[in-house]
N, C-alpha and C positions, 0 to 999 in steps of 0.2 A: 621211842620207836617201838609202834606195837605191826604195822604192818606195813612191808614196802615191798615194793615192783623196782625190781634191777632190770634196765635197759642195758641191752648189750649190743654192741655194734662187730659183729664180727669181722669187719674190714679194716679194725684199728688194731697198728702192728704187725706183726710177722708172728708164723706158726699158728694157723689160725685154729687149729684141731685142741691143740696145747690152751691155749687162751679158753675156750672155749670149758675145758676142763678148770680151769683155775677159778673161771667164773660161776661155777658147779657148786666149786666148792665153796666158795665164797658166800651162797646162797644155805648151804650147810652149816656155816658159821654163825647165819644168822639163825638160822633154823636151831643151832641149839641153844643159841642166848633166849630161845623163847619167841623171837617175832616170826611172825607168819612173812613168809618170802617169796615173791614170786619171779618168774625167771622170762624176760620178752625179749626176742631177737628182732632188731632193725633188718628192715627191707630194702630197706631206701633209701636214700637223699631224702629229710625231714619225714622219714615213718616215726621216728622217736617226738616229733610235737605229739602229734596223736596222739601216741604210746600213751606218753606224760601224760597229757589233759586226760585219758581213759582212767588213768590210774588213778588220779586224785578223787574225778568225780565218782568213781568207784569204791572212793573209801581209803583209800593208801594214805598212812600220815608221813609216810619218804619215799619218793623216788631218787632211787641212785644211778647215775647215769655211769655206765664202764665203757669207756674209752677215751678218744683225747677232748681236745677245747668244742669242737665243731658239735657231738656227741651232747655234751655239756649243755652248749646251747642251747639243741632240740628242747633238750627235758626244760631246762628254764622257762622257755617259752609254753610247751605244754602245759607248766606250772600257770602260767599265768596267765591262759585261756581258760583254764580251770575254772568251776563256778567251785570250787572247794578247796582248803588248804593244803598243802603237802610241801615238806621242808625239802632240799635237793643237797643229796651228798654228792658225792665222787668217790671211785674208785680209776685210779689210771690208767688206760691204755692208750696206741696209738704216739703219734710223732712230735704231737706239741700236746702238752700237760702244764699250763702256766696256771691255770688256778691253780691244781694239783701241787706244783712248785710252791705257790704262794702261799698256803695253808699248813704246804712242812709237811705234807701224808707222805707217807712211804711208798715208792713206785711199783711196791709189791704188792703185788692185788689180794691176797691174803692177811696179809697184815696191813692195808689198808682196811679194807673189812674189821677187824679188829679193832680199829683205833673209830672209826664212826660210830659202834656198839658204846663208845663213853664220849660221843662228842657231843659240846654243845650247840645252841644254834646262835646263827649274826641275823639279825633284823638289817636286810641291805636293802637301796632303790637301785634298782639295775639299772643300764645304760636303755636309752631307747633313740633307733635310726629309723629316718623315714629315706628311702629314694626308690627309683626305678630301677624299675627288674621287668624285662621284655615288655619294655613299652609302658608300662603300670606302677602305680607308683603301692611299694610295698612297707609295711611298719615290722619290725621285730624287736628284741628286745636283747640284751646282751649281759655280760659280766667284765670282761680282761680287757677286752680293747676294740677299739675303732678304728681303723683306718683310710684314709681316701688317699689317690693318689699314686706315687712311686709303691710303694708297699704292697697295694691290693695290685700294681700295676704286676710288681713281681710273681704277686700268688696267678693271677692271668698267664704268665708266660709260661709258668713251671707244669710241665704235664704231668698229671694223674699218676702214669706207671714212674716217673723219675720218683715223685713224692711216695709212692709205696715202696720203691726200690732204698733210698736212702732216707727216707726220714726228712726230719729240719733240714739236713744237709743239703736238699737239693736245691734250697732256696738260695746258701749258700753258695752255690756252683753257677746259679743264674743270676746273681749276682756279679759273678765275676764277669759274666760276658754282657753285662749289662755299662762296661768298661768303654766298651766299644761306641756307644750310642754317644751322640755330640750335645744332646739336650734331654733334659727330664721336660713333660712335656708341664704346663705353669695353668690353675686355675684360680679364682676368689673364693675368697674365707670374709667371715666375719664374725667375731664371736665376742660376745662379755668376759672383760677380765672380773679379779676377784672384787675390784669396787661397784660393779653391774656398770663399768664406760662401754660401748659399745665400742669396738674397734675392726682395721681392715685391712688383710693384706692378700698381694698375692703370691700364691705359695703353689710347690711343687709335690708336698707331702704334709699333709695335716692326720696326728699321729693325737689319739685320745686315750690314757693309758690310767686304768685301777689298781693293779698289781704294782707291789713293792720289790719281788724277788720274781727273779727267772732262772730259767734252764739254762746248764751245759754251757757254752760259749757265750750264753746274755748274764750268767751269773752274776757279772761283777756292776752290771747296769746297775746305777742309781738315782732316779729322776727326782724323789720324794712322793711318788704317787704312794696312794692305800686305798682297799677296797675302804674300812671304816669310815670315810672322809665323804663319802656319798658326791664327789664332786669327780672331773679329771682330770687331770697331769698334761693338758696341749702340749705337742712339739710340731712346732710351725718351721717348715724347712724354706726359706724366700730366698730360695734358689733355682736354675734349671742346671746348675751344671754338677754332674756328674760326680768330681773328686768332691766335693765342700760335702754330698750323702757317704762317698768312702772314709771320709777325713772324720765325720761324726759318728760313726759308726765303729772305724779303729780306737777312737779315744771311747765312747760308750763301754766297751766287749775288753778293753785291757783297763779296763778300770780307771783308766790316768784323767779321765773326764776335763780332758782342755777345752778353752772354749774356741766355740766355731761361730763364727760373727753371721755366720745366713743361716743360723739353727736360733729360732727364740723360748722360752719357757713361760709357759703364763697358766695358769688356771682357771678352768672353766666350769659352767654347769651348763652350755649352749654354745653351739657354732653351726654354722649353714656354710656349705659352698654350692659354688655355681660355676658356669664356665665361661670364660674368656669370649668376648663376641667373635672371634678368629677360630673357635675350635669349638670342634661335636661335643657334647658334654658327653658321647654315648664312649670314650673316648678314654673317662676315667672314671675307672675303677673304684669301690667301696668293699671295705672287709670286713668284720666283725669278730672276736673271738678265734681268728685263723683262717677264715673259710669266708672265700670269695661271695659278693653275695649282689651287687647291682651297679648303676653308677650315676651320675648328675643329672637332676640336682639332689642333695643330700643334705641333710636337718637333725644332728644329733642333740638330745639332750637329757637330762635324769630321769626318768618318771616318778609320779606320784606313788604310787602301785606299790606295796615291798613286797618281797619273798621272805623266806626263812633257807639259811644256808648252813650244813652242816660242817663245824669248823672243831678243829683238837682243842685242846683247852690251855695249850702252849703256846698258841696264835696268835 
C-alpha cells in the first residue's frame, strides 16, 4: 500500500462529529506508516462509486471504504468501473459490517486501520445482479449477499429514520410485525446446482450468501458458505407462510440449525427469478450487500472480472 483514498460515509453510525475524528485519524495512521492518504466524504446515495472509480483511475493502489456493507459496495463497484487496479480494504462503521465480521477486523476504526497496514490481498470474483430499478434495467456488482424476495421485502418496509435510530435491530422489530401478514408474497427461481442441472422452484425468498460468519444475533449462523469458494450458499424458502421464515430463522440465530422442510440448500454460480403470471414483478424486491436496490426480473451470477480484497493474514 503506497497510496489510498479513504471513503467515508458520514451517515454510517451514531455520533457523527466523533466518527468523523476517528476517521482523521485513521488517515494519520497511515500517513505515518508512510502511504500517501487521502481523506473523500460521500454526498450521496452512490457518491462513493464515483469516489472509487476517481481514485483508482487517479493512481490509488487502495481504496478503503469506512462505513457499513452498503459503503463497501459503492467502492467495490467504483473499483470495477475503474480502467485501473486498486485493492478494497474496509474500515467499519455503520449498522451492518458483515464483510467486516467475516475477515475477523476489529470494529475499532483505528485499529482496524492498523491491521490493513500488514494485510494481504484475496484475488475474489464478486457477485454480479442484473434487475430493474425505475423502470430500467440496472447491473452492479456485489460481495456478502443477494437477496430477493421476503428479505429485500423487509429492508422496503423498514424506514430510513427506524434503521438510523436502532441499527440491525430495526429489521428485527419489523420482523415481528411482519407476524401479522397471512402470506409471504411467492415468485420463480431457477438456478444450476453444483453438477450445472438446471433446476426450479417457486419460492418466497431466494437468499445468495458469500460470507461464513456474522454479527451480533446472526453469529452462530452456519450455512457453509465462503467468500474463497468463488460460488454462493442459495437458501430457497418454498414457502408463503409466515411461521416456516420464523421457525428458520429461530433455529439459524440459536445455533441448534434444525431442519425446516420448505427451506432447501443448494449451491450455485447462477439463478434468475421472475414473477408469478398473478403478480406485478414491480412487487418484489432485490437487495444486495444490505441495501435495497430494484426488483423483477432479476439474474444473479459470478463475474469474470476479479478485484483484489484486503484481508488479515489470520483469515
Amino acid at each position: 500500500m503506497k497510496k489510498a483514498v479513504l471513503i467515508f460515509n458520514p451517515s454510517s453510525g451514531r455520533n457523527r462529529e466523533r466518527r468523523a475524528e476517528k476517521i482523521a485519524r485513521c488517515a494519520e495512521i497511515f500517513r505515518a506508516a508512510g502511504v500517501q492518504a487521502e481523506l473523500r466524504v460521500t454526498t450521496g446515495a452512490g457518491s462513493a462509486i464515483e469516489q472509487a472509480r476517481h481514485a483508482a483511475d487517479s493512481g490509488a493502489d487502495t481504496v478503503i471504504a469506512c462505513g457499513g456493507d452498503g459503503t463497501v459496495n459503492e467502492c467495490l463497484n467504483g473499483i470495477m468501473q475503474a480502467g485501473s487496479p486498486a485493492a478494497l480494504g474496509v474500515i467499519p462503521l455503520g449498522s451492518g459490517n458483515l464483510l467486516a465480521t467475516d475477515l475477523r477486523l476489529p470494529l475499532g476504526t483505528e485499529a482496524a486501520a492498523r491491521v490493513l497496514l500488514s494485510c494481504k490481498t484475496l484475488t475474489l470474483k464478486p457477485g454480479l445482479i442484473r434487475c430493474q430499478e425505475n423502470g430500467k434495467e440496472t447491473e452492479r456488482y456485489f460481495i456478502v449477499a443477494a437477496g430477493v424476495g421476503a428479505d429485500a421485502d423487509l429492508m422496503y418496509r423498514t424506514g430510513a429514520d427506524v434503521k438510523k435510530r436502532l441499527g440491525m435491530y430495526a429489521y428485527f422489530a419489523e420482523m415481528a410485525r411482519m407476524i401479522v401478514r397471512p402470506r409471504l408474497p411467492m415468485f420463480q427461481t431457477e438456478w444450476l446446482d453444483e453438477n450445472g442441472e438446471r433446476r426450479a422452484a417457486s419460492v418466497s425468498l431466494v437468499m445468495a450468501l458469500r460470507t461464513r460468519r456474522f454479527p451480533r444475533l446472526m453469529r452462530f449462523v452456519n450455512v457453509g458458505s465462503a467468500l474463497n469458494r468463488n460460488d454462493y450458499r442459495l437458501l430457497l424458502f418454498r414457502t408463503d407462510k409466515i411461521r416456516h421464515f420464523l421457525n428458520y430463522f429461530t433455529s439459524a440465530i440459536t445455533g441448534c440449525n434444525w431442519k425446516v422442510d420448505a427451506v432447501e440448500l443448494a449451491w450455485t454460480t447462477w439463478f434468475r427469478c421472475t414473477a408469478l403470471e398473478s403478480r406485478d414483478p414491480k412487487e418484489i424486491h432485490t437487495e444486495i450487500d444490505g441495501e435495497l436496490l430494484g426488483t423483477l426480473p432479476v439474474e444473479v451470477s459470478v463475474a469474470e472480472r476479479t478485484f483484489e480484497l484486503l484481508i488479515p493474514d489470520q483469515t
